[in-house]
C-alpha positions as CSV (number, residue, x, y, z in Angstrom):
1,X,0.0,0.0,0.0
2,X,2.7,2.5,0.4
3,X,4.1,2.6,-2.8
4,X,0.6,3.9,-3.8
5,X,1.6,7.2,-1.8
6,X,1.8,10.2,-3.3
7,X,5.2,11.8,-3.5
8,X,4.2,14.7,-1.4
9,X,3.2,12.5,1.5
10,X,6.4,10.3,0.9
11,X,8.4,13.1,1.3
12,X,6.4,14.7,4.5
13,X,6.9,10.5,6.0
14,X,10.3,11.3,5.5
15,X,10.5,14.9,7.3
16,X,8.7,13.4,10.0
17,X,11.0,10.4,10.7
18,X,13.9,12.7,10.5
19,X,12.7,14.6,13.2
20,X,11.1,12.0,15.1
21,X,11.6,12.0,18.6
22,X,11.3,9.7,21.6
23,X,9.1,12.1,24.0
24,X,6.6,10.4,26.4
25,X,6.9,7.1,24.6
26,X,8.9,4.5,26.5
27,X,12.0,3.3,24.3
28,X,10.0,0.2,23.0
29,X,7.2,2.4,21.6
30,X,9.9,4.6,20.0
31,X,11.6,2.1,18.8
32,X,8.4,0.4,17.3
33,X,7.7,4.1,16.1
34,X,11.3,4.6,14.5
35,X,10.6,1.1,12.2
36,X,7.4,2.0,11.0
37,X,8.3,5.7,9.8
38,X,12.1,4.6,8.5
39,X,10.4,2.8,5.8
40,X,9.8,6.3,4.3
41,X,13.3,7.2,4.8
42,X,15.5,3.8,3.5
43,X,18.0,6.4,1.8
44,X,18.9,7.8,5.6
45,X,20.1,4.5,6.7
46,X,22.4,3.2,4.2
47,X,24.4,1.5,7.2
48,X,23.8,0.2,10.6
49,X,25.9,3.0,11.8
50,X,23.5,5.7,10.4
51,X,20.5,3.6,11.6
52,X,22.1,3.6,15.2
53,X,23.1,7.2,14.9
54,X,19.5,8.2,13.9
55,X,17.6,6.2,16.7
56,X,19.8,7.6,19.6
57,X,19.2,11.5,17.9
58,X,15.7,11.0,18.9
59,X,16.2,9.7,22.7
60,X,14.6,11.4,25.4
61,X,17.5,12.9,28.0
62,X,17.0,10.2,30.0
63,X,19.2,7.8,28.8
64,X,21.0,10.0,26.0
65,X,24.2,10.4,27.6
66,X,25.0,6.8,28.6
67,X,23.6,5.6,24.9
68,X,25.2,8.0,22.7
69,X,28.2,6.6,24.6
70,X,27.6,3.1,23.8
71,X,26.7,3.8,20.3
72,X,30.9,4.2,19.3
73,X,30.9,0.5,20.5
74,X,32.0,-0.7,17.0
75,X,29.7,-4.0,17.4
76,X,26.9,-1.8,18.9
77,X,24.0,-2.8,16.4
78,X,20.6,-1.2,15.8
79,X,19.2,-4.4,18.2
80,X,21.6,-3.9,20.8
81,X,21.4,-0.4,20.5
82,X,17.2,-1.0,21.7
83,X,17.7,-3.0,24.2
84,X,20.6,-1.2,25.9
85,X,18.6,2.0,25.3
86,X,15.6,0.0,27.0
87,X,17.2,-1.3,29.7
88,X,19.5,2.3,30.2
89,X,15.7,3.9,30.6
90,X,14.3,1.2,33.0
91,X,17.5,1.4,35.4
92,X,17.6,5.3,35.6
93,X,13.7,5.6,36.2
94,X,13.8,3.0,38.6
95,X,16.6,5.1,40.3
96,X,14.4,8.3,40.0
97,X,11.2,6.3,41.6
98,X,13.6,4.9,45.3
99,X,15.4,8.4,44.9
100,X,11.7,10.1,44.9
101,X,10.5,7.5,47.9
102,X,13.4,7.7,50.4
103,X,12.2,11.7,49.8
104,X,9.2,10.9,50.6
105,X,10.3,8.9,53.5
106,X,12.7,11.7,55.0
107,X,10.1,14.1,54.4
108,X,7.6,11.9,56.4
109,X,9.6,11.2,59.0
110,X,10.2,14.7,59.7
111,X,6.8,15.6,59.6
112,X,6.0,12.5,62.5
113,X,7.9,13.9,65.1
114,X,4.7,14.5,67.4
115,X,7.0,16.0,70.6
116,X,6.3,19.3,69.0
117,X,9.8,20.1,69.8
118,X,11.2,21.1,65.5
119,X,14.4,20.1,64.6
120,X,16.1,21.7,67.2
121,X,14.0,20.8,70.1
122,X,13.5,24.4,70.9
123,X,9.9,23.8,72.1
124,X,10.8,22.3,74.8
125,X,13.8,24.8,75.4
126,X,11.5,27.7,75.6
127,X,9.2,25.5,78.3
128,X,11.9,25.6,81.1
Protein backbone atom coordinates (compact mmCIF):
# COMPACT_ATOMS: atom_id res chain seq x y z
CA UNK A 1 0.00 0.00 0.00
CA UNK A 2 2.74 2.51 0.39
CA UNK A 3 4.14 2.62 -2.80
CA UNK A 4 0.64 3.86 -3.80
CA UNK A 5 1.56 7.22 -1.78
CA UNK A 6 1.79 10.19 -3.33
CA UNK A 7 5.19 11.78 -3.49
CA UNK A 8 4.20 14.74 -1.41
CA UNK A 9 3.18 12.52 1.49
CA UNK A 10 6.40 10.26 0.95
CA UNK A 11 8.37 13.09 1.34
CA UNK A 12 6.41 14.65 4.51
CA UNK A 13 6.92 10.55 6.02
CA UNK A 14 10.26 11.27 5.50
CA UNK A 15 10.45 14.91 7.28
CA UNK A 16 8.71 13.41 9.98
CA UNK A 17 11.01 10.38 10.68
CA UNK A 18 13.95 12.70 10.55
CA UNK A 19 12.73 14.63 13.22
CA UNK A 20 11.15 12.03 15.13
CA UNK A 21 11.62 11.96 18.65
CA UNK A 22 11.33 9.68 21.61
CA UNK A 23 9.07 12.13 23.98
CA UNK A 24 6.60 10.38 26.38
CA UNK A 25 6.88 7.15 24.60
CA UNK A 26 8.94 4.53 26.54
CA UNK A 27 12.00 3.25 24.28
CA UNK A 28 9.98 0.16 23.00
CA UNK A 29 7.19 2.44 21.59
CA UNK A 30 9.90 4.60 20.05
CA UNK A 31 11.55 2.15 18.78
CA UNK A 32 8.37 0.39 17.34
CA UNK A 33 7.69 4.06 16.06
CA UNK A 34 11.26 4.55 14.45
CA UNK A 35 10.55 1.12 12.16
CA UNK A 36 7.37 1.99 10.98
CA UNK A 37 8.33 5.66 9.80
CA UNK A 38 12.06 4.56 8.54
CA UNK A 39 10.35 2.76 5.85
CA UNK A 40 9.85 6.33 4.28
CA UNK A 41 13.29 7.16 4.83
CA UNK A 42 15.50 3.85 3.55
CA UNK A 43 18.03 6.41 1.80
CA UNK A 44 18.88 7.84 5.59
CA UNK A 45 20.05 4.55 6.71
CA UNK A 46 22.36 3.23 4.19
CA UNK A 47 24.42 1.53 7.22
CA UNK A 48 23.82 0.25 10.61
CA UNK A 49 25.86 2.96 11.81
CA UNK A 50 23.48 5.68 10.35
CA UNK A 51 20.54 3.59 11.58
CA UNK A 52 22.10 3.60 15.25
CA UNK A 53 23.06 7.17 14.88
CA UNK A 54 19.48 8.18 13.90
CA UNK A 55 17.59 6.21 16.74
CA UNK A 56 19.78 7.60 19.55
CA UNK A 57 19.24 11.46 17.91
CA UNK A 58 15.66 10.98 18.94
CA UNK A 59 16.18 9.68 22.67
CA UNK A 60 14.58 11.41 25.41
CA UNK A 61 17.48 12.91 27.97
CA UNK A 62 16.96 10.17 30.00
CA UNK A 63 19.19 7.84 28.79
CA UNK A 64 21.01 10.01 25.97
CA UNK A 65 24.22 10.43 27.59
CA UNK A 66 25.03 6.76 28.56
CA UNK A 67 23.62 5.55 24.86
CA UNK A 68 25.16 7.96 22.75
CA UNK A 69 28.24 6.59 24.61
CA UNK A 70 27.61 3.07 23.79
CA UNK A 71 26.72 3.75 20.33
CA UNK A 72 30.89 4.20 19.26
CA UNK A 73 30.87 0.49 20.46
CA UNK A 74 32.00 -0.71 16.96
CA UNK A 75 29.72 -4.03 17.39
CA UNK A 76 26.85 -1.77 18.90
CA UNK A 77 24.04 -2.81 16.36
CA UNK A 78 20.58 -1.23 15.83
CA UNK A 79 19.16 -4.40 18.19
CA UNK A 80 21.61 -3.95 20.85
CA UNK A 81 21.41 -0.42 20.50
CA UNK A 82 17.18 -1.04 21.71
CA UNK A 83 17.70 -3.05 24.23
CA UNK A 84 20.59 -1.16 25.86
CA UNK A 85 18.63 2.05 25.31
CA UNK A 86 15.65 -0.03 26.99
CA UNK A 87 17.24 -1.32 29.69
CA UNK A 88 19.52 2.26 30.20
CA UNK A 89 15.66 3.91 30.58
CA UNK A 90 14.25 1.22 32.95
CA UNK A 91 17.50 1.39 35.40
CA UNK A 92 17.60 5.32 35.58
CA UNK A 93 13.72 5.57 36.23
CA UNK A 94 13.78 2.98 38.63
CA UNK A 95 16.60 5.08 40.27
CA UNK A 96 14.39 8.30 39.97
CA UNK A 97 11.21 6.32 41.62
CA UNK A 98 13.60 4.88 45.29
CA UNK A 99 15.40 8.42 44.94
CA UNK A 100 11.68 10.09 44.92
CA UNK A 101 10.47 7.52 47.91
CA UNK A 102 13.42 7.66 50.38
CA UNK A 103 12.25 11.68 49.76
CA UNK A 104 9.23 10.91 50.60
CA UNK A 105 10.29 8.94 53.53
CA UNK A 106 12.72 11.73 55.01
CA UNK A 107 10.14 14.10 54.44
CA UNK A 108 7.56 11.92 56.38
CA UNK A 109 9.58 11.20 58.96
CA UNK A 110 10.23 14.66 59.74
CA UNK A 111 6.85 15.59 59.56
CA UNK A 112 5.97 12.48 62.49
CA UNK A 113 7.88 13.93 65.08
CA UNK A 114 4.72 14.46 67.43
CA UNK A 115 7.02 16.04 70.61
CA UNK A 116 6.29 19.30 68.96
CA UNK A 117 9.82 20.10 69.81
CA UNK A 118 11.21 21.14 65.51
CA UNK A 119 14.41 20.09 64.60
CA UNK A 120 16.14 21.72 67.21
CA UNK A 121 14.00 20.76 70.06
CA UNK A 122 13.46 24.38 70.94
CA UNK A 123 9.92 23.84 72.13
CA UNK A 124 10.82 22.27 74.79
CA UNK A 125 13.82 24.79 75.44
CA UNK A 126 11.45 27.69 75.58
CA UNK A 127 9.24 25.50 78.33
CA UNK A 128 11.90 25.61 81.11
Amino acid sequence: MDHLLPTETKAARSAEFESLKQGSMNVWEYHMEFVRMSKYAIHMLPTMEARVHQFVQGLSPVAINEVATASLNSDMNYWKMVVFSQATENRKLKNRREREGSSKARSAGNLGNSSGDGPLGLNSQMSQ
